[in-house]
C-alpha angles and dihedrals in degrees: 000000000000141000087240091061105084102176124345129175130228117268118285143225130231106276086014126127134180132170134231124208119185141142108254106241088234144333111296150082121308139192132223126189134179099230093197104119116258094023107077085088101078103006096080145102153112133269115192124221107205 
């Protein structure tokens, strides 16, 4: 747990979705990673609120 994490999901499965709905805290830049180990590699980026 941490203040920086502003909405996460459960751990999923292979083949598996899920979606996430939420209110940004505020305009700006913000980063989303995948935490399952080996995949932050490539399961990463930024989406932007303006």
């Amino acid at each position: 747990d941490s203040k920086d994490v502003i909405v996460a999901t459960e751990l999923l499965g292979g083949g598996e979705t899920d979606t996430i709905t939420f209110e940004a805290p505020a305009k700006g830049t913000y980063t989303f990673i995948c935490t399952f180990p080996g995949h932050y590699g490539i399961m990463q980026g930024t989406f932007v609120v303006s």
